[in-house]
C-alpha positions in Angstrom: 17.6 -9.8 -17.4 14.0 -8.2 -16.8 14.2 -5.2 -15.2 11.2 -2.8 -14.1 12.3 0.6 -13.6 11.3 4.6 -14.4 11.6 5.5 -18.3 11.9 9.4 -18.3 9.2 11.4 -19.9 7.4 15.3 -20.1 9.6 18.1 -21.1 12.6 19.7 -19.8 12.4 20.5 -16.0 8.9 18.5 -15.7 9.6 15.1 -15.7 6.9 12.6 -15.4 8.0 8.8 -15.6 6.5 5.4 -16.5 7.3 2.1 -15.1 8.1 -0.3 -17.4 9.3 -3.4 -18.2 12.4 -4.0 -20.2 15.6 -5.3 -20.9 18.3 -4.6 -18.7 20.6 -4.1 -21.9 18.2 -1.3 -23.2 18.2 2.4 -22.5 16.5 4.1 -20.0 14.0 5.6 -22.4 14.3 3.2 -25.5 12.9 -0.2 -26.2 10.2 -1.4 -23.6 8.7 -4.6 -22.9 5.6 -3.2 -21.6 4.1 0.0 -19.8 2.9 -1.1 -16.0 1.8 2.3 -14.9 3.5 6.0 -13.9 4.8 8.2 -11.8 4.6 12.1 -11.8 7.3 13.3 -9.2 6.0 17.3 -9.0 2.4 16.1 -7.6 2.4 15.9 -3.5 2.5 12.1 -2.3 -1.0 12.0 -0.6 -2.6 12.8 -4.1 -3.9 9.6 -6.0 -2.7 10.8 -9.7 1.3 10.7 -8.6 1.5 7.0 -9.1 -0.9 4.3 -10.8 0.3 0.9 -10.9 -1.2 -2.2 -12.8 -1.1 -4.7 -10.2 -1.8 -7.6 -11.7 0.4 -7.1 -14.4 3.4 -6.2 -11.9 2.7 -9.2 -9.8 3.2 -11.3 -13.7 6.1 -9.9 -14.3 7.9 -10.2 -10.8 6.7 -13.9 -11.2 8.7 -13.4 -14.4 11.8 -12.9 -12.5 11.9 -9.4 -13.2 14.2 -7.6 -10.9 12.8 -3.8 -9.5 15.1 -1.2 -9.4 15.5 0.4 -5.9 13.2 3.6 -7.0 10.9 1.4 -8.3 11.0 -1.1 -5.6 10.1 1.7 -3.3 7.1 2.9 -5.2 6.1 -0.5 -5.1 6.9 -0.8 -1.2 4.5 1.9 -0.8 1.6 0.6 -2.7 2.1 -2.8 -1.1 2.8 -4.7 -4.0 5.6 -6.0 -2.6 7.4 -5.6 0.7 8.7 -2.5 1.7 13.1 -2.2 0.7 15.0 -1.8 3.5 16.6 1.9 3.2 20.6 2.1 2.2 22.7 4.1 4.8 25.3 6.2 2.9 26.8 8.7 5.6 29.2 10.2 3.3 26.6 11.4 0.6 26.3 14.9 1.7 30.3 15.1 1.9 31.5 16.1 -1.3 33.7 13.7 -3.2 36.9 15.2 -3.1 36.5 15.5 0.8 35.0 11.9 0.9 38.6 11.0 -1.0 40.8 12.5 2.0 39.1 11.1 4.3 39.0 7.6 2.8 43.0 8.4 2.2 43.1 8.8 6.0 41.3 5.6 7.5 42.9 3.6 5.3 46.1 4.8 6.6 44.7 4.6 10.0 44.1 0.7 9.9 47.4 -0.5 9.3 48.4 2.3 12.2 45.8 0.5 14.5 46.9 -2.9 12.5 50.7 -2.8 14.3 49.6 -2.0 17.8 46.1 -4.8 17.6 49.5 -6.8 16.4 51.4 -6.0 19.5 48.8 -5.9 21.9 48.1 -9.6 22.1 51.6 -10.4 22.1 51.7 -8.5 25.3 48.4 -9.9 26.9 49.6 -13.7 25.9 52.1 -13.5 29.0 49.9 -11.6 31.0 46.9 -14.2 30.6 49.4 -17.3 31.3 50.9 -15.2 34.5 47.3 -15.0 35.6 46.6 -18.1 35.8 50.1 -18.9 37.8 49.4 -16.2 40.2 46.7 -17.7 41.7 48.6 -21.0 42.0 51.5 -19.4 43.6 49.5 -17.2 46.1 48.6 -20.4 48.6 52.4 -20.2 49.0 53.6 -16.6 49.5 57.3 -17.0 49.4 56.8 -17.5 45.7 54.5 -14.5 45.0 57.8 -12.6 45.0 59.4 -14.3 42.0 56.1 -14.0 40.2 55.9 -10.3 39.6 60.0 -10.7 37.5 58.4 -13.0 35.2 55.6 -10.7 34.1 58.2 -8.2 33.8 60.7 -9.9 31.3 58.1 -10.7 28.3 57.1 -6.8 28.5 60.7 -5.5 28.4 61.4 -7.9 25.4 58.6 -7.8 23.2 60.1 -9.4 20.4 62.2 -12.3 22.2 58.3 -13.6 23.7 57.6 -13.0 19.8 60.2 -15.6 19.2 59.1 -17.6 21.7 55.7 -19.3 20.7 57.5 -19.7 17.2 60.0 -22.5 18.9 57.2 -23.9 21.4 55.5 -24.9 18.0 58.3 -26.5 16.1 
């Protein structure tokens, strides 16, 4: 697969980079296809000489199929070669890793907490939404409105028998 990314270049602590086409199978800085242009991180962005892109050749190769890498793609967004990648959201990048580990640990104990009760809770509205309905049809009459309010409370108390319940109705 054609990739165009950054090959590293300059010296230690001064990198400067060229976009390039290549092989996804090759290393960062080994076999290229062909040099599209550069990039020299330490300049300001509003200077000219921190990036120069062939365009023409870039357009070729995306036409290619080659796929941009997401540094790349962003150089690219910004010269308007193609359209601008829509940022990634990482929230947990400035936690460091063993932290981000607890707290993974934690919220995926916490869903099969919340799992159990989300579980329960319909269980619990079921009867309530299939009382609402009768209470309006008993109000007209009021004598019944008294025996209405026992049968809310009975699938409460017994959670698991109203459990049971829906299992016969559906045999």
């Amino acid at each position: 697969m054609l990739k165009l990314r950054l090959s590293r270049g300059g010296t230690k602590k001064r990198p400067v980079y060229r976009v390039v086409v290549a092989d996804s199978r090759f290393a960062r800085d080994g076999r290229f296809i062909e040099k599209v242009g550069f990039f020299n991180p330490l300049l300001p962005r509003d200077k000219k000489e921190r990036v120069g892109l062939e365009a023409e050749r870039i357009k070729y190769w995306l036409g290619q199929g080659a796929k941009p890498t997401t540094r790349v793609a962003r150089i690219l967004g910004e010269n308007e070669l193609i359209p601008m990648p829509v940022t990634g959201n990482n929230p947990y990048k400035a936690i460091p890793k063993k932290e981000r580990n607890k707290k993974e640990g934690d919220k995926t104990e916490a869903p099969k907490e919340d799992a159990a009760p989300a579980a329960e809770a319909p269980k619990q509205e079921a009867p309530k939404e299939d009382a609402a309905p009768a209470a309006p049809k008993e109000e007209a009459p009021k004598e019944d409105a008294a025996p209405a309010a026992p049968k809310e409370e009975a699938p409460k108390a017994d959670a698991a028998p109203a459990a049971e319940a829906p299992k016969e109705e559906k045999k």
